[in-house]
C-alpha positions as CSV (number, residue, x, y, z in Angstrom):
1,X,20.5,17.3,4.9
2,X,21.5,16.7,8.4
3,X,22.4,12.7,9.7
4,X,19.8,12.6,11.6
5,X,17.2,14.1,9.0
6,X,18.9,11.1,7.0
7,X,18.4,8.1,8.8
8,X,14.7,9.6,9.6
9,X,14.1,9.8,5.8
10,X,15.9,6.5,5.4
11,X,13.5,4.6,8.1
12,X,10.5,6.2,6.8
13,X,11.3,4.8,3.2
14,X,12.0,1.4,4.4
15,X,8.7,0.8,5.8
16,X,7.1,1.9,3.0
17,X,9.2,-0.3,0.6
18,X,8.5,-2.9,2.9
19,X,4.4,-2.5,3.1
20,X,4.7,-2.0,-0.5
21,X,6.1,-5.2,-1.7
22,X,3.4,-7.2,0.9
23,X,0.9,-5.0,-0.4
24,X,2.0,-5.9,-4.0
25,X,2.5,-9.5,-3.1
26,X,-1.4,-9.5,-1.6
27,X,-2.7,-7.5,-4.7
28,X,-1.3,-10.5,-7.1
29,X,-2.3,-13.2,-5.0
30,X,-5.9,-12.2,-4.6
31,X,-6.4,-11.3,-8.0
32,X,-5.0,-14.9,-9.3
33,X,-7.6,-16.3,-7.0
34,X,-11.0,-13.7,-7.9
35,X,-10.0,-14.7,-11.8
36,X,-10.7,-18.8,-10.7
37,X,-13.8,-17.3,-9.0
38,X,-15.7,-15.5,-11.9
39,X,-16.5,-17.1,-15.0
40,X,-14.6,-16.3,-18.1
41,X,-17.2,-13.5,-19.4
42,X,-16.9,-12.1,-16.1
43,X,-13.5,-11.6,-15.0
44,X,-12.1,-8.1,-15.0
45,X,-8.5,-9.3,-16.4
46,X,-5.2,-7.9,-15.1
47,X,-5.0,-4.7,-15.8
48,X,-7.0,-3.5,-12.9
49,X,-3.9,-4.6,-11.3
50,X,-1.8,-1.4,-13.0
51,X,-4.9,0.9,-12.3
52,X,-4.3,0.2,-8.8
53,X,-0.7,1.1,-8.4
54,X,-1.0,4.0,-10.6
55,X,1.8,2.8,-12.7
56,X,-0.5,3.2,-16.3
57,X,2.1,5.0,-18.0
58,X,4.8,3.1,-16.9
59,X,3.6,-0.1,-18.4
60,X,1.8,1.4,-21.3
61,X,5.7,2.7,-22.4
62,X,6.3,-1.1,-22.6
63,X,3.7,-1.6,-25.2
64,X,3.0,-4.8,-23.8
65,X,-0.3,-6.5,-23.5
66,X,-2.4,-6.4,-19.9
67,X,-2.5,-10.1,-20.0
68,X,-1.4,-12.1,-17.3
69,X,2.3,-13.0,-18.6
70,X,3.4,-9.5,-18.9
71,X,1.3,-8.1,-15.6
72,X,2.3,-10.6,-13.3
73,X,6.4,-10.3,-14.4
74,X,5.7,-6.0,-14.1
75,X,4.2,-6.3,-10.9
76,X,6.9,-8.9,-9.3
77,X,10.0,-8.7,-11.4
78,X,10.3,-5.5,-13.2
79,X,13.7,-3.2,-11.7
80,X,11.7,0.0,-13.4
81,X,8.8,-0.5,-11.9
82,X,9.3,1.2,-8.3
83,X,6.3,-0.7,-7.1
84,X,7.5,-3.9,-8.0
85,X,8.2,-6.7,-5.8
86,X,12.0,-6.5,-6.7
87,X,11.9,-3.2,-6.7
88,X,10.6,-2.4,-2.9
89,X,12.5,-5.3,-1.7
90,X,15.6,-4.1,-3.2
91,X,15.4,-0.5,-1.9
92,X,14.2,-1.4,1.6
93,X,17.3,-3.2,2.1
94,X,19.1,0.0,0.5
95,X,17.6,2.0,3.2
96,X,17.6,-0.4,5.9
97,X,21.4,-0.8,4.8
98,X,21.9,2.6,5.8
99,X,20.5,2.5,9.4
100,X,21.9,-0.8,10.1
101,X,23.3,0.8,13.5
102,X,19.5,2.1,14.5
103,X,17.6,-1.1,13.7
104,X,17.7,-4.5,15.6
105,X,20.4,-6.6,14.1
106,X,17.6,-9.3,12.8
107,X,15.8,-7.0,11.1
108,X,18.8,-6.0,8.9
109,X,19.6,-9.9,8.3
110,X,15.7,-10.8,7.7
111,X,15.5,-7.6,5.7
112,X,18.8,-8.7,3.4
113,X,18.0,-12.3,3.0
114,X,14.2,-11.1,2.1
115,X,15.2,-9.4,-0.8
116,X,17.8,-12.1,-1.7
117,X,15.1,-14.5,-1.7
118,X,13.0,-12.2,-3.7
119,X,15.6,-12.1,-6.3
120,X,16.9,-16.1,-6.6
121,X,13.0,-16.8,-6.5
122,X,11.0,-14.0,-8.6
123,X,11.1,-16.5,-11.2
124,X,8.9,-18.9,-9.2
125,X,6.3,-16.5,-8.9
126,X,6.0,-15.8,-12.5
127,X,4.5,-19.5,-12.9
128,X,0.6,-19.9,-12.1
129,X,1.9,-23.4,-10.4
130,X,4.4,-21.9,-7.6
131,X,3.1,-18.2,-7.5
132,X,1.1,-18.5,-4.6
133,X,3.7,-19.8,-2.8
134,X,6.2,-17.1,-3.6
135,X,3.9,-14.6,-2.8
136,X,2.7,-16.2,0.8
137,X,6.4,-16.6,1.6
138,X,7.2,-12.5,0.8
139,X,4.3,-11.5,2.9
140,X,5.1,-13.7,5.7
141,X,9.0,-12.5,5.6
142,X,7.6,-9.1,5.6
143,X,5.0,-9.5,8.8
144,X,8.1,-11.2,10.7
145,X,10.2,-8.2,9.8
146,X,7.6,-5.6,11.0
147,X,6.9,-7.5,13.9
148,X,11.1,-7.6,15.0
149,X,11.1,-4.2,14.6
150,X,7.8,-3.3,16.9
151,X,9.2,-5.5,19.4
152,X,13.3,-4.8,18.9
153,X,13.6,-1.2,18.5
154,X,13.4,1.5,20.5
155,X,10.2,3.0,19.6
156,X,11.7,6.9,19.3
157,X,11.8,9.2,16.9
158,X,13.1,7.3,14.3
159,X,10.8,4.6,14.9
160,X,8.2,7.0,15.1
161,X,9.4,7.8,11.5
162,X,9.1,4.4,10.1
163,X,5.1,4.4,11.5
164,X,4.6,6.8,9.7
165,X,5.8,5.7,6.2
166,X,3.8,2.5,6.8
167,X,1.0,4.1,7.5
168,X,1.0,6.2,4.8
169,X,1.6,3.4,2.3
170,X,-1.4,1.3,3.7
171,X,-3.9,4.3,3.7
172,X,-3.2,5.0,0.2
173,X,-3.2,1.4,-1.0
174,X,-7.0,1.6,0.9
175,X,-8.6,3.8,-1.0
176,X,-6.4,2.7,-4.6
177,X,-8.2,-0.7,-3.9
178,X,-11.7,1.0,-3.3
179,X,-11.3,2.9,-6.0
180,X,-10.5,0.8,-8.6
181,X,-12.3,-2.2,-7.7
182,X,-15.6,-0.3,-7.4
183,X,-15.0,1.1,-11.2
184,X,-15.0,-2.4,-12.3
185,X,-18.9,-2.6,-11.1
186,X,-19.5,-0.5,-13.7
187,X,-19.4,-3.1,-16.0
188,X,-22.5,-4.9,-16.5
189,X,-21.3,-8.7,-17.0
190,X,-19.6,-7.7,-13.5
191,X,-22.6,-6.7,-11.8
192,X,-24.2,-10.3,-10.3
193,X,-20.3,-10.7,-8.8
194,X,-20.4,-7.7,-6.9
195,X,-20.3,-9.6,-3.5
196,X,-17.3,-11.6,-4.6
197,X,-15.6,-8.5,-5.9
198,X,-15.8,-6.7,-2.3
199,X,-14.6,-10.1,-0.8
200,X,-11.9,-9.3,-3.0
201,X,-11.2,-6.0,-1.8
202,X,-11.3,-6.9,1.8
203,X,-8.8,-10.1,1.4
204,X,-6.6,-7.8,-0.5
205,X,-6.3,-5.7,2.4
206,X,-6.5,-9.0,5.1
207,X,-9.9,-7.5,6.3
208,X,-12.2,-10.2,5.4
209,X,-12.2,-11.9,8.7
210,X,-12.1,-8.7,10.5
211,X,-14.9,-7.4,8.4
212,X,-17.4,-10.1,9.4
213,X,-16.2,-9.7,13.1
214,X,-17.1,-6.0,13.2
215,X,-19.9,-5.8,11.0
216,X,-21.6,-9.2,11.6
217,X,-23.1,-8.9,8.4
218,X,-22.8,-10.5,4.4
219,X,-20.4,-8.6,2.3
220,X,-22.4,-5.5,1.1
221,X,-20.7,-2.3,-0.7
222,X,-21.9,-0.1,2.3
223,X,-20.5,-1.7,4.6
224,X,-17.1,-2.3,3.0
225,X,-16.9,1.6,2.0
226,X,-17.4,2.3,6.1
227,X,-15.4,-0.2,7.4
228,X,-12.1,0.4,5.4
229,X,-12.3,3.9,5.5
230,X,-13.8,5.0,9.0
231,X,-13.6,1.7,11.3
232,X,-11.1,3.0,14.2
233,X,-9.9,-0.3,15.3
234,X,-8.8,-2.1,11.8
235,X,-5.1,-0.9,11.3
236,X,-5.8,-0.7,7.4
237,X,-8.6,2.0,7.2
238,X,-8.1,5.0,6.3
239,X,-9.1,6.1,9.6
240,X,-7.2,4.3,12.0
241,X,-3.8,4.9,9.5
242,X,-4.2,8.6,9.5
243,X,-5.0,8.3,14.0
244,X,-2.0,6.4,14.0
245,X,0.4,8.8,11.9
246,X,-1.6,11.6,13.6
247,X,-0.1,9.9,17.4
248,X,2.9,9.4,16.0
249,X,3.6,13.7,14.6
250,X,1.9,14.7,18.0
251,X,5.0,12.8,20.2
252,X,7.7,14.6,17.3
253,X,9.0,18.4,17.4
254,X,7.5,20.9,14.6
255,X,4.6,18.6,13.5
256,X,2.5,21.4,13.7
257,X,2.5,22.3,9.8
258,X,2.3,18.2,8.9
259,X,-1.0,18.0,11.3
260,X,-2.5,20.9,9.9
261,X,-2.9,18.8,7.0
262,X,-3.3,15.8,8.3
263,X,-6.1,16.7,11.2
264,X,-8.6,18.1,8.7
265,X,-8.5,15.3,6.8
266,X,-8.9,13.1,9.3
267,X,-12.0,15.2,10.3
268,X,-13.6,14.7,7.2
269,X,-13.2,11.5,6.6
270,X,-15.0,10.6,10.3
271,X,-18.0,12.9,9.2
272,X,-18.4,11.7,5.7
273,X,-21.1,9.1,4.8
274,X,-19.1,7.5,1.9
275,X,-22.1,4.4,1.5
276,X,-24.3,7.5,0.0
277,X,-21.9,8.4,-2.7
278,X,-22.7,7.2,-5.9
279,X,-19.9,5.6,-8.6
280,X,-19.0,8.8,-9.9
281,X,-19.2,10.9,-6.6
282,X,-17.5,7.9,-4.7
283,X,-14.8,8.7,-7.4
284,X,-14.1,12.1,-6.7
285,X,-14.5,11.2,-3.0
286,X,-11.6,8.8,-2.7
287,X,-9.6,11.2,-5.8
288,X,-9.4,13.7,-3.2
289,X,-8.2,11.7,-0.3
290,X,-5.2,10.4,-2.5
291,X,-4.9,14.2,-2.8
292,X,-4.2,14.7,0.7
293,X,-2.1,11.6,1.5
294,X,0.3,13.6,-1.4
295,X,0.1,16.6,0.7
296,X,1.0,15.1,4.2
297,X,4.0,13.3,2.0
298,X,4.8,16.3,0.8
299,X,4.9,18.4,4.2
300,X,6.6,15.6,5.7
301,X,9.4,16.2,2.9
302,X,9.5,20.1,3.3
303,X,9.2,19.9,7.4
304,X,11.7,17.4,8.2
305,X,13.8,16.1,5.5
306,X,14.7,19.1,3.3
307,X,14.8,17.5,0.5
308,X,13.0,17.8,-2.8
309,X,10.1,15.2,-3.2
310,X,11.0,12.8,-6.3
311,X,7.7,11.5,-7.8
312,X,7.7,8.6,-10.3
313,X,4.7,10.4,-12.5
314,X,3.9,14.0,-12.4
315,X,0.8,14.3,-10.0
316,X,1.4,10.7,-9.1
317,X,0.1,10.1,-5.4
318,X,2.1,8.3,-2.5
319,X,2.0,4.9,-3.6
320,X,3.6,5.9,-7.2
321,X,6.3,7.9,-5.5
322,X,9.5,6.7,-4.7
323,X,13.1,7.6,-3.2
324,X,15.8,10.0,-4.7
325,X,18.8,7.6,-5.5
């Protein structure tokens, strides 16, 4: 692999690493706040939580209980969990580490003293008492990060590069959310919640308040399905991530193979009416989305890193995937 195929592939992971652990941070924190919500016969427990970062297998190896204890620690603390708060913190600052001379200098230093604090203070998020704020202070260091490096670094291809990896990483964690969280209605005793579950799903994605601006409506499944996955001004929907990685290919050399991926997609989700789909259809819908996402990954991978793609679980999609040491 070339250097400079290098420090793209080290940017791109970075941002991912680093929308995943705020990603993982938000998941955590608004699930320990719909469980105080719901009544005890109605709470859909942790494990949802595992569903949603695809690591099943992973945790089911442990043998451990889906209870809160052993969730909580594998979604914050757990070094073999790749989508672990430890985990993304400690290889963003791996990758970030190796770009140090392409990145402003503060993001290096805010990136390095976020995973130190994420390591001296994991153990403060394992308690119900102090976890909210551990997790408020990761996804604040992360938004300060993201926000020095939008407004400190030359925004060429490299940065171009790290857009798209965050991108990526929020589209998929969209539809993961959608996904699992719309399963759970299954459940009858979960049924009379169903309002409170969406207002889950959009505070898990910070779309709540932007949800009620656009729609100017009460929280209704129909309108949570459009707005996450075809509003055009939100910068987690599915739409606006795959515009923005879209502008972002169109302004780099030999896209063309990545957007003849990525454009169709992007096409079909516009013209699809996800609000009609039923549970099982909706399924299949969002199944095949994830689908895609692994397929721009991929091409992304063949076209300009030249590298084999290292995937956590066989047919894992992108937010189960991770970085060759």
């Amino acid at each position: 692999m070339s250097t400079l195929a290098r420090v793209a592939e080290n940017l791109y992971w970075m941002a991912r690493y680093l929308e995943r652990a705020e990603n993982t941070a938000r998941l955590v924190d608004v699930n320990s706040s719909l469980l105080l919500d719901l009544p005890q016969h109605a709470r859909p427990g942790w494990a949802s939580l595992i569903a949603i970062t695809g690591c099943d297998a992973l945790f089911g190896a442990s043998n451990a209980q889906p209870d809160e204890a052993h969730v909580v620690k594998f979604m914050l603390a757990d070094g073999d969990n790749p989508g672990s708060i430890l985990s993304s913190c400690r290889w963003a600052r791996e990758n970030a580490r190796s770009v140090r001379d392409i990145i402003p200098r503060e993001a290096w230093e805010q990136i390095n003293e976020l995973f130190l604090h994420a390591q001296s203070q994991v153990s403060e998020g394992l308690s119900a008492k102090r976890r909210f704020s551990f997790l408020n202070e990761i996804i604040l260091r992360v938004q300060q990060i993201v926000g020095v490096l939008a407004g400190g670094m030359s925004h060429d291809d490299g940065y171009e590069f790290m857009t798209i990896g965050l991108n990526l990483e929020r589209a998929d964690m969209t539809t993961r959310i959608i996904d699992v969280q719309s399963s759970n209605l299954a459940h009858p005793a979960l049924r009379p919640f169903e309002n409170i579950l969406w207002m889950s799903v959009l505070k898990s994605l910070t779309a709540y308040q932007m949800y009620r601006r656009h729609m100017q409506a009460a929280v209704k499944s129909d309108d949570v399905l459009k707005f996450l996955l075809q509003n055009r001004q939100f910068p987690r929907s599915f739409y606006f991530c795959l515009s923005d990685v879209a502008a972002c290919l169109q302004r780099l050399p030999r896209s063309a193979p990545v957007l003849g991926v990525l454009l169709p997609l992007k096409q079909m989700i516009d013209q699809a009416q996800p609000e009609l789909l039923e549970q099982e259809a909706l399924t299949r819908f969002i199944d095949e989305l994830q689908i895609e996402l692994g397929r721009i990954h991929d091409v992304i991978y063949a076209n300009y890193f030249g590298t084999a793609v290292d995937v956590h679980q066989k047919n894992a999609s992108v937010s189960t995937q991770h970085q060759s040491a």
